[in-house]
N, C-alpha and C positions, 0 to 999 in steps of 0.2 A: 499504523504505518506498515505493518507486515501486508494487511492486503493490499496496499496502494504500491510493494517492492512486487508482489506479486501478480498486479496486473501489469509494471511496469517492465519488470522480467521475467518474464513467465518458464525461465529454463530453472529456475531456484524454485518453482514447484514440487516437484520429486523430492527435492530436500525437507522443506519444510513439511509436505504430506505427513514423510517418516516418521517425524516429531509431533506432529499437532494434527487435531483430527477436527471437524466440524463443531461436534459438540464441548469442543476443549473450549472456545469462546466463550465468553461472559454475556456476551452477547447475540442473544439468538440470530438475529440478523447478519451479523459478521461473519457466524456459522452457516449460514445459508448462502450469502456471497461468495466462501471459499469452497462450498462444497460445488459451485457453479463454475470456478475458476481452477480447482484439479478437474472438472469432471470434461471440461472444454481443455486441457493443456496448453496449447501455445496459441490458441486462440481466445486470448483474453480483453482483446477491445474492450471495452464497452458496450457497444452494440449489440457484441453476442452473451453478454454475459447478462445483457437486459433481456434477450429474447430466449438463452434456455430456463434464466427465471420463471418468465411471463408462460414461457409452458410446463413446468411444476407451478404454475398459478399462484406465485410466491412474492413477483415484480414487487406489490404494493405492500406488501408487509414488512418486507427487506427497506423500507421508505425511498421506491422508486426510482429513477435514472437520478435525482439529486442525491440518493447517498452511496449510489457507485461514483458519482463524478467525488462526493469527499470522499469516501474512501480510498481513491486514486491518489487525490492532491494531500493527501495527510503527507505519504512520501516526500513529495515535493517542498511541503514547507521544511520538512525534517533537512531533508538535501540544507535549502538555507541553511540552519540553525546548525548545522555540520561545517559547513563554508566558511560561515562567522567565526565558530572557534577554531578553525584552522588557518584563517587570518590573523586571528588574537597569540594564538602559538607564532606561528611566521615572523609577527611583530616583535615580539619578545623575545623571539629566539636571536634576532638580528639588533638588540638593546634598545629598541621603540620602548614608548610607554603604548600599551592597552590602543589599538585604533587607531595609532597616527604611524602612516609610511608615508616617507619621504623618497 
């Protein structure tokens, strides 16, 4: 999820840099996509972050534009699964049971 915040807002770079470094990743590949995504700033597309891989000659080890598009969309399902329980709070907080607004 952090890298999919970070290609999605790439101004929380700077921040997270501070904190977390490439090789802090569990995951070599995750370490490779963020060190491509500080090294790019606010230019975090896609595109570019598939083309300064592919020239560190890293594109296919990182497992290629399909795991920049998940690592993108991990964000995006989290978004959901944040939505949901701020639905399930809202309902509640207004005496609903659990998913049913009226």
């Amino acid at each position: 999820a952090l890298l999919g915040a970070c290609f999605l807002n790439p101004t929380i770079i700077p921040q997270v840099r501070a904190v977390i470094q490439p090789e802090d990743f569990y995951l070599e590949s995750h370490g490779l996509i963020f060190e491509a995504i500080c090294a790019l700033g606010e230019r975090t597309e896609e595109i570019s972050v598939a083309e300064w891989l592919q020239a560190q000659g890293v594109l296919e080890k990182v497992g290629g534009h399909a795991k920049l598009m998940e690592a993108r969309n991990m964000v995006l399902g989290l978004a959901i699964i944040v939505g949901g329980i701020a639905l399930m709070v809202m309902t509640s907080a207004l005496g609903f049971p659990f998913g049913v607004l009226h």
